[in-house]
C-alpha positions as a Markdown table, in Angstrom:
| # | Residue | x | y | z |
|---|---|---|---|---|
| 1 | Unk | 0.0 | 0.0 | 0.0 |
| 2 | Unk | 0.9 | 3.5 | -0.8 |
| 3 | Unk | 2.8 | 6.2 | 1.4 |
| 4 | Unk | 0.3 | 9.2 | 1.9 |
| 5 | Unk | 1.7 | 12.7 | 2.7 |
| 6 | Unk | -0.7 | 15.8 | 3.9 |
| 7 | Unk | 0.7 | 19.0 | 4.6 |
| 8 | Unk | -0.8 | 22.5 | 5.9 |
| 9 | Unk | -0.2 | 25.2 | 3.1 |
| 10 | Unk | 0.3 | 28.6 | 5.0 |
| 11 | Unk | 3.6 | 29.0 | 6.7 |
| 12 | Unk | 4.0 | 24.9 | 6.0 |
| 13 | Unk | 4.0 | 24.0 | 2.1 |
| 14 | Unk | 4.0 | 27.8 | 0.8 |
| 15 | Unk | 6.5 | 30.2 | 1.6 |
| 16 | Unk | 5.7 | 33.5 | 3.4 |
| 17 | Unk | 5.4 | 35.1 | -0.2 |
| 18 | Unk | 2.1 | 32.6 | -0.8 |
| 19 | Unk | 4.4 | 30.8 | -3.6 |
| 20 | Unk | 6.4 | 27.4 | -3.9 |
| 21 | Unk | 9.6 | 27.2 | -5.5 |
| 22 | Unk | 10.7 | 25.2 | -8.4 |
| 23 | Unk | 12.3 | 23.1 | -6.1 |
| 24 | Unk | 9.4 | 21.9 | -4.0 |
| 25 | Unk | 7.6 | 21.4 | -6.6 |
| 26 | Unk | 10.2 | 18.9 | -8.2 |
| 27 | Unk | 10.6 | 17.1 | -5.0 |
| 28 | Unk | 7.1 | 16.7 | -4.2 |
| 29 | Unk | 5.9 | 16.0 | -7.6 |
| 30 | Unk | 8.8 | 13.1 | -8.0 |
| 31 | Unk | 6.5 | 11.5 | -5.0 |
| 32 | Unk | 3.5 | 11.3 | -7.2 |
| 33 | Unk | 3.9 | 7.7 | -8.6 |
| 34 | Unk | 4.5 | 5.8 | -5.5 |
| 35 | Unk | 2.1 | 7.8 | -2.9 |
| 36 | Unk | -1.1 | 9.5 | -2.0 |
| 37 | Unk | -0.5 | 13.4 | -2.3 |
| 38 | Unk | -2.7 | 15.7 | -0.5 |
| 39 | Unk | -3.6 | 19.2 | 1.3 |
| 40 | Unk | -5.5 | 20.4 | 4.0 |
| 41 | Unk | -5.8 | 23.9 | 4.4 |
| 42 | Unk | -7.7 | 26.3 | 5.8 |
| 43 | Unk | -8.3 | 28.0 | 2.3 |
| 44 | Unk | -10.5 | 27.9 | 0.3 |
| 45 | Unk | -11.0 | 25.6 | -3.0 |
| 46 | Unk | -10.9 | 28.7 | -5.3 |
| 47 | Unk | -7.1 | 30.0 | -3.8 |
| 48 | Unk | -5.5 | 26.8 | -2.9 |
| 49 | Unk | -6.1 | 25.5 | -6.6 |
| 50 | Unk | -4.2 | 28.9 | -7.1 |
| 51 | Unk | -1.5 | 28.5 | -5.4 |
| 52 | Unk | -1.0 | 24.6 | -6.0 |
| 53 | Unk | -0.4 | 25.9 | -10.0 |
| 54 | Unk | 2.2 | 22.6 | -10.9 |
| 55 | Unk | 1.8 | 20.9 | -7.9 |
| 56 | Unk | 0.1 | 17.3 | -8.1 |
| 57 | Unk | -2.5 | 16.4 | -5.7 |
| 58 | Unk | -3.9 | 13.0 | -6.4 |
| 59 | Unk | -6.3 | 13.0 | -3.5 |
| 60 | Unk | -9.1 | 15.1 | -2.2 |
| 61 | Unk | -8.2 | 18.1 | -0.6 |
| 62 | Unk | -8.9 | 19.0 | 3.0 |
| 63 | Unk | -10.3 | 22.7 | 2.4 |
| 64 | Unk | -11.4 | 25.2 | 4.7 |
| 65 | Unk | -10.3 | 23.7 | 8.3 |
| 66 | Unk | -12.1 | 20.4 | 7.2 |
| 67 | Unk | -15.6 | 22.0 | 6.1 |
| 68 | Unk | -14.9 | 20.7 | 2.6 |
| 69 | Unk | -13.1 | 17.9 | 0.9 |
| 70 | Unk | -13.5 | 18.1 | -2.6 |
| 71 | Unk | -11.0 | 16.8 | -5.4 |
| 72 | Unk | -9.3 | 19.2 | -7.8 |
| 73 | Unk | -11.7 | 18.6 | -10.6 |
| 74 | Unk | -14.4 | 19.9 | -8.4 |
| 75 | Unk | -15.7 | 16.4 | -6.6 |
| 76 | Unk | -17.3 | 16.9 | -3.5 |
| 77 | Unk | -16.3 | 14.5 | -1.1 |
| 78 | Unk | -17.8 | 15.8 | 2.2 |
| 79 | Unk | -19.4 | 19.1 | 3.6 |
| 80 | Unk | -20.0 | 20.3 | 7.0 |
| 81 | Unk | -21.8 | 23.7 | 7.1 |
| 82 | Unk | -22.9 | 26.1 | 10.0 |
| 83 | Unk | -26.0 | 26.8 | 9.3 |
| 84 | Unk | -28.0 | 30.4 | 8.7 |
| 85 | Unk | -29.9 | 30.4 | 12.0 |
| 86 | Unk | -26.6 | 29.5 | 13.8 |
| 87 | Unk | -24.6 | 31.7 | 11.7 |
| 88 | Unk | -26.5 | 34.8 | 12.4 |
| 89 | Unk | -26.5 | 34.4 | 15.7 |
| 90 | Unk | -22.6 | 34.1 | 15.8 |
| 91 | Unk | -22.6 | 37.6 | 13.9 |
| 92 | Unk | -25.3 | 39.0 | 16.8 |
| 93 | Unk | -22.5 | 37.9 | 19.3 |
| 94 | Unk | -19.7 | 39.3 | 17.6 |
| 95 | Unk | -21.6 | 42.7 | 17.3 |
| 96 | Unk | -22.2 | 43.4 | 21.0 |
| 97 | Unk | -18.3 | 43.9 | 21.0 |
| 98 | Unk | -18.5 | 46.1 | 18.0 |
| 99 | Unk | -16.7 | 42.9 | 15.7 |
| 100 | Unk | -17.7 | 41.9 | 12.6 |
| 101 | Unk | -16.5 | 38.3 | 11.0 |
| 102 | Unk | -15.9 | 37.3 | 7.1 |
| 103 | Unk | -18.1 | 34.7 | 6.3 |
| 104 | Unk | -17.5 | 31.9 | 3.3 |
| 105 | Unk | -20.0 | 30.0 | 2.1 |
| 106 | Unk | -21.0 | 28.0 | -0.7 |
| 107 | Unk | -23.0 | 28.9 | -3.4 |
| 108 | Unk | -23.7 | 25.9 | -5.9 |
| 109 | Unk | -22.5 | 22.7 | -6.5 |
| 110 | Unk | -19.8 | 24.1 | -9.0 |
| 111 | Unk | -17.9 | 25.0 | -5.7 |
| 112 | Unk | -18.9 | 28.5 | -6.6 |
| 113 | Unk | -17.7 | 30.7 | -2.8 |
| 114 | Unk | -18.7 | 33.4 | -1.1 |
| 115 | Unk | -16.6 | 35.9 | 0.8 |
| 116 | Unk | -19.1 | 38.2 | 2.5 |
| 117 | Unk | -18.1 | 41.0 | 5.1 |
| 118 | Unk | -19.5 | 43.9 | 7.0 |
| 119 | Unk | -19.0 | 47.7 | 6.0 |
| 120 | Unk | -17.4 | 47.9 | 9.4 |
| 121 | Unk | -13.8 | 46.5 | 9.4 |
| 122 | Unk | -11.1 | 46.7 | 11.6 |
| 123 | Unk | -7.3 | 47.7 | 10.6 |
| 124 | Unk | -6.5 | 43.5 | 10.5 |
| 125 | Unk | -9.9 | 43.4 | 8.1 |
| 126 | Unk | -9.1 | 46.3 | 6.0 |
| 127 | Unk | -5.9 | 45.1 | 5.2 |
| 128 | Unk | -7.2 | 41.8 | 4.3 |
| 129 | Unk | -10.1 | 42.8 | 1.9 |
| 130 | Unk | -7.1 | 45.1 | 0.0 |
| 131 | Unk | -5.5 | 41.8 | -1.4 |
| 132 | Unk | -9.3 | 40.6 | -2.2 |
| 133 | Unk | -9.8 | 43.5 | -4.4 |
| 134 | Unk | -10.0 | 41.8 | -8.3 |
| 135 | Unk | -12.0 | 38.6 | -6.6 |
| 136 | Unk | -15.5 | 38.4 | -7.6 |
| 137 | Unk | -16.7 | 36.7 | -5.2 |
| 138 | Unk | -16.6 | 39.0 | -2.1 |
| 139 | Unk | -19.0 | 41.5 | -1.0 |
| 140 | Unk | -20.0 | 44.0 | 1.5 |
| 141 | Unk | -22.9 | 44.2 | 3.7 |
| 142 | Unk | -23.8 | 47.4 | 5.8 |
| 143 | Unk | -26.5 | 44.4 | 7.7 |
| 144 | Unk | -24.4 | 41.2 | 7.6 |
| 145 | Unk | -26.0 | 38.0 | 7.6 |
| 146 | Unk | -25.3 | 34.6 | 6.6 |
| 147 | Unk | -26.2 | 32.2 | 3.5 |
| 148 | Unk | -28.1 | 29.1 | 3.8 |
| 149 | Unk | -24.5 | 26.7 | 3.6 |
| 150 | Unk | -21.7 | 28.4 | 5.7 |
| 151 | Unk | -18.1 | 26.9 | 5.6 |
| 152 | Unk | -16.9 | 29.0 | 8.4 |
| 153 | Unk | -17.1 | 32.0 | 10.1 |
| 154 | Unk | -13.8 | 34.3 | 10.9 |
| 155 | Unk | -13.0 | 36.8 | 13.4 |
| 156 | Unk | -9.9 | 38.7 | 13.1 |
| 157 | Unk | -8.3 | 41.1 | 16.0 |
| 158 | Unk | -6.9 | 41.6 | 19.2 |
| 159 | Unk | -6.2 | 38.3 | 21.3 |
| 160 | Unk | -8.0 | 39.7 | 24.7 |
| 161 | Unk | -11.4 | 40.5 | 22.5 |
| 162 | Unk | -11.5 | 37.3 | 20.5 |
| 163 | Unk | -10.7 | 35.4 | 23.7 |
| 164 | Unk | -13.4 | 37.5 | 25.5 |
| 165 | Unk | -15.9 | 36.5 | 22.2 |
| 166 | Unk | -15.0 | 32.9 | 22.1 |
| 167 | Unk | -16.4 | 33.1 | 26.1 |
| 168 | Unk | -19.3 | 34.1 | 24.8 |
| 169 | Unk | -19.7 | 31.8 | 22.2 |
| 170 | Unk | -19.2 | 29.1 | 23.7 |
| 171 | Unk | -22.2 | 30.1 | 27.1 |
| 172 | Unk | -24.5 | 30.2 | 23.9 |
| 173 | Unk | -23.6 | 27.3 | 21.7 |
| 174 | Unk | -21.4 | 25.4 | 23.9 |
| 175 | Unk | -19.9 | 22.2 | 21.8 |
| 176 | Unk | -22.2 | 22.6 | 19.5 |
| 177 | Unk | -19.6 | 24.5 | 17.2 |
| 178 | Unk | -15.7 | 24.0 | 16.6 |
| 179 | Unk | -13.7 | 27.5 | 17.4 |
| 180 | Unk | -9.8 | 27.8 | 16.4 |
| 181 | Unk | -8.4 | 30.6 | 18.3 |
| 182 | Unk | -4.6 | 31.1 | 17.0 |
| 183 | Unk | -2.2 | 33.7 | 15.9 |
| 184 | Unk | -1.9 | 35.0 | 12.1 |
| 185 | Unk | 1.4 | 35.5 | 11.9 |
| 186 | Unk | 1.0 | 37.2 | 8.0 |
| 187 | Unk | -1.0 | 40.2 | 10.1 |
| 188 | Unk | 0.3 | 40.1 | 13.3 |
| 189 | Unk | -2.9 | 39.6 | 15.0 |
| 190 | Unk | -5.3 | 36.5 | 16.2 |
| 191 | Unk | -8.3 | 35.4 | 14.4 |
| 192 | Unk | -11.1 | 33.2 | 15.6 |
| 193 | Unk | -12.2 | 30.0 | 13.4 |
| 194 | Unk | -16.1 | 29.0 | 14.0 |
| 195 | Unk | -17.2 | 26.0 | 12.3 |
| 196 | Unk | -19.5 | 23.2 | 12.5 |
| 197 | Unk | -18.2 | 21.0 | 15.3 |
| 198 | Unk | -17.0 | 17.7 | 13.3 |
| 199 | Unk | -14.6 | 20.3 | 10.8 |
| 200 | Unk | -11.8 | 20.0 | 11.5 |
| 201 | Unk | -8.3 | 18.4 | 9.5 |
| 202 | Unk | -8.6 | 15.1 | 11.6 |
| 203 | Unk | -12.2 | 14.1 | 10.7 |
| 204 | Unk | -11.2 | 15.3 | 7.2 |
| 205 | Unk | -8.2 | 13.1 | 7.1 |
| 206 | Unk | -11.1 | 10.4 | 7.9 |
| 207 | Unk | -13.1 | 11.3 | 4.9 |
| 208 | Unk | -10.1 | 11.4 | 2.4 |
| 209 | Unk | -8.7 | 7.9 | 3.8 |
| 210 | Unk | -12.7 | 6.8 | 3.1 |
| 211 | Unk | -13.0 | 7.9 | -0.8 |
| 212 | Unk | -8.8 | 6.8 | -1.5 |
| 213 | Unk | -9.0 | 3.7 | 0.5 |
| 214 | Unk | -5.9 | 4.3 | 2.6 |
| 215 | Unk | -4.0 | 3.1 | 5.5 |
| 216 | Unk | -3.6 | 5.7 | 8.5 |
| 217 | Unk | -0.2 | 3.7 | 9.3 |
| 218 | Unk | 1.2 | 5.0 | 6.0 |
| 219 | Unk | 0.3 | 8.6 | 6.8 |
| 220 | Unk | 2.7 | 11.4 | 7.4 |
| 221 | Unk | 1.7 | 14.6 | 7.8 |
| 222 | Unk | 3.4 | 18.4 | 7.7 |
| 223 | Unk | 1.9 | 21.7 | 9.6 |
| 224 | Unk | 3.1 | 24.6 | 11.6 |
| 225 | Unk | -0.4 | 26.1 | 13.8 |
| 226 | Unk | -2.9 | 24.7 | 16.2 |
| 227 | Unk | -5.1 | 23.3 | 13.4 |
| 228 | Unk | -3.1 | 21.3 | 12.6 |
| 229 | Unk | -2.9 | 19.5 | 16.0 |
| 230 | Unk | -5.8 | 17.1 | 15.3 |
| 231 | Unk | -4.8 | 15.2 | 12.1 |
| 232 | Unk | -0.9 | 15.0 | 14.2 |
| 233 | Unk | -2.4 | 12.9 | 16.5 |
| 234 | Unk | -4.0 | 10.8 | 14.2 |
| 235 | Unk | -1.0 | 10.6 | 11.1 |
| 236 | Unk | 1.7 | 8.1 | 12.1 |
| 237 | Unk | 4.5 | 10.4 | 11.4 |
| 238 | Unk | 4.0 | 14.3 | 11.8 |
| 239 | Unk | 6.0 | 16.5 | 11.1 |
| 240 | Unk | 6.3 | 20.5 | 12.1 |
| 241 | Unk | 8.4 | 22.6 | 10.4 |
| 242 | Unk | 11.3 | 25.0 | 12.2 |
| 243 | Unk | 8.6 | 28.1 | 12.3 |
| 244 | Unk | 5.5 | 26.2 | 13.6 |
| 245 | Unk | 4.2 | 27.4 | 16.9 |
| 246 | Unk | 5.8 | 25.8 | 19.8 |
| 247 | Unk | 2.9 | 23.9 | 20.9 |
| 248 | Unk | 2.8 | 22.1 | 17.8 |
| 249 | Unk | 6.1 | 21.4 | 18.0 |
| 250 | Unk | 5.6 | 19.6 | 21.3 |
| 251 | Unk | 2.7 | 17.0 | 19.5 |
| 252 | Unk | 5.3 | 16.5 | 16.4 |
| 253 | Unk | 7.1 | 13.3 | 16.1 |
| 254 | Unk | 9.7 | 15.5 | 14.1 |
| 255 | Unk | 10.6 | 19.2 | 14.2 |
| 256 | Unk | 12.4 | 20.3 | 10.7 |
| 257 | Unk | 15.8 | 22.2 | 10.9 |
| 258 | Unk | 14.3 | 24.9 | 7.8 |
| 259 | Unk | 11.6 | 26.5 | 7.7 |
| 260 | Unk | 8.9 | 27.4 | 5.0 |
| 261 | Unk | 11.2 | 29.7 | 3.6 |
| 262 | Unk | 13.7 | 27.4 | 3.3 |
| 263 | Unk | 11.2 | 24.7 | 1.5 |
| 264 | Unk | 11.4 | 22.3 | 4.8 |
| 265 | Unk | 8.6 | 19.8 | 3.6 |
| 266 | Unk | 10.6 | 19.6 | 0.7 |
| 267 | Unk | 14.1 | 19.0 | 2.2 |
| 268 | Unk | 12.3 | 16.3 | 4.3 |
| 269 | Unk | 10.8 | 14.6 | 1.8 |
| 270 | Unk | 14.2 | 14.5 | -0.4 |
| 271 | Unk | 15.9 | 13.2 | 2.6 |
| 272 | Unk | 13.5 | 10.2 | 2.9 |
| 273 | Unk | 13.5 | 9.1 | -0.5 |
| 274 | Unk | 17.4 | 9.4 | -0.3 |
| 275 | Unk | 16.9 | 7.0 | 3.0 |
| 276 | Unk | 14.7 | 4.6 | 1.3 |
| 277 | Unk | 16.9 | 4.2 | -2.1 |
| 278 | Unk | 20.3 | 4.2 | 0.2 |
| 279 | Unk | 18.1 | 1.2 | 2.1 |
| 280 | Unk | 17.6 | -1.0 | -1.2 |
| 281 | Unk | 21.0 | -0.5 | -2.1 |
């Protein structure tokens, strides 16, 4: 049975520019005939098909925290949505503290998104919606609400407010709903991840190894943020590269010398095939 490799794209696969270098994607493409190549990311189908431009990924993709698995011809494997009701109360929440989330949804079965925002942004926000500015699929709502199938709902701000929200939160809908609170290390802030409580990377993992067929004992993983905590526990080998946060690094069975930067999943992955050929020889 085939070797399966998943890796986290932000500040993990991509460097901090949001691009992959000839080199990683010569090393990881050279693993295509012999194993199961995957992502899981918290982005969504429309940019990570962007950004994997000449990379080849010959398993559904773990989109969105886990809310979508969907193959790169546009397959759905698996959704778990937050629904409007729920949603809208989430943006209620986040209003009596003056915050206002992003929301993405789904649209049609054409994995058609929505990026859909309040007129009220903070400086984190504002700076965000600037590299959004040629995407059609974002819009502004002076009365933000959510659509009818909701991938995931995202705060972005201070630590001590989104801490103080996620409080909140959690007196109303309790364990009813998934939240990631971590730092974005692009902005320099925290934002807070709500999702329906079963997205996540490790029940993702789950529905990719159910469609492929594969064995979790074969399963390495790569990732550098608390996200990417559940599918380490469940992946027989993962693997955090040199910039991941520290408690990360603490559930990683390995902790790479390089970095994103320095195409670490990449370096790994050429070390271990020299390993395994310098074995048969």
């Amino acid at each position: 049975m085939k070797n399966i490799y998943i890796t986290d794209l932000d500040h993990t696969f991509l460097r901090s520019d949001l691009s992959l270098s000839d080199y990683t994607k010569k090393i990881w493409n050279s693993y295509a005939s012999d194993a199961v190549l995957s992502i899981a990311t918290a982005r969504t189908y429309k940019k990570t098909v962007q950004f994997l431009q000449g990379i080849t990924v010959n398993a559904p993709m773990i989109l969105l925290d886990g809310a979508l698995i969907a193959t790169m011809d546009k397959q759905i494997i698996d959704t778990k949505f937050v629904t409007k009701d729920v949603g809208d109360a989430i943006i209620d929440e986040g209003a009596k503290l003056g915050i206002y989330p992003f929301v993405l949804s789904l649209l049609d079965k054409g994995l058609n998104e929505a990026f859909s925002y309040a007129t009220k942004l903070n400086k984190y926000q504002s700076e965000i919606i600037k590299r959004y500015t040629n995407d059609d699929h974002t819009q502004a709502y002076k009365n933000l609400r959510t659509m009818k199938n909701n991938f995931k709902i995202v705060y972005m701000g201070e630590e001590t407010l989104l801490r103080e929200l996620e409080k909140n939160l959690k007196a109303v809908f309790k364990e009813d709903l998934k939240y990631i609170l971590a730092p974005e290390a692009y902005m320099g802030c925290f934002f807070l991840t709500i999702l329906h409580k079963d997205a996540d990377k490790s029940h993702g993992i789950a529905s990719v190894s159910e469609a492929v067929g594969f064995d979790l004992k074969k399963l390495t993983v790569f990732g550098d943020n608390f996200n990417d905590i559940g599918m380490f526990a469940l992946a027989n080998i993962s693997v955090a590269v040199a910039n991941a946060q520290d408690e990360v690094k603490q559930c990683a069975n390995i902790v790479l010398k390089h970095t994103n930067d320095e195409d670490g999943v990449a370096k790994y992955l050429e070390n271990l095939k020299k390993e395994i050929n310098d074995a048969k020889t």
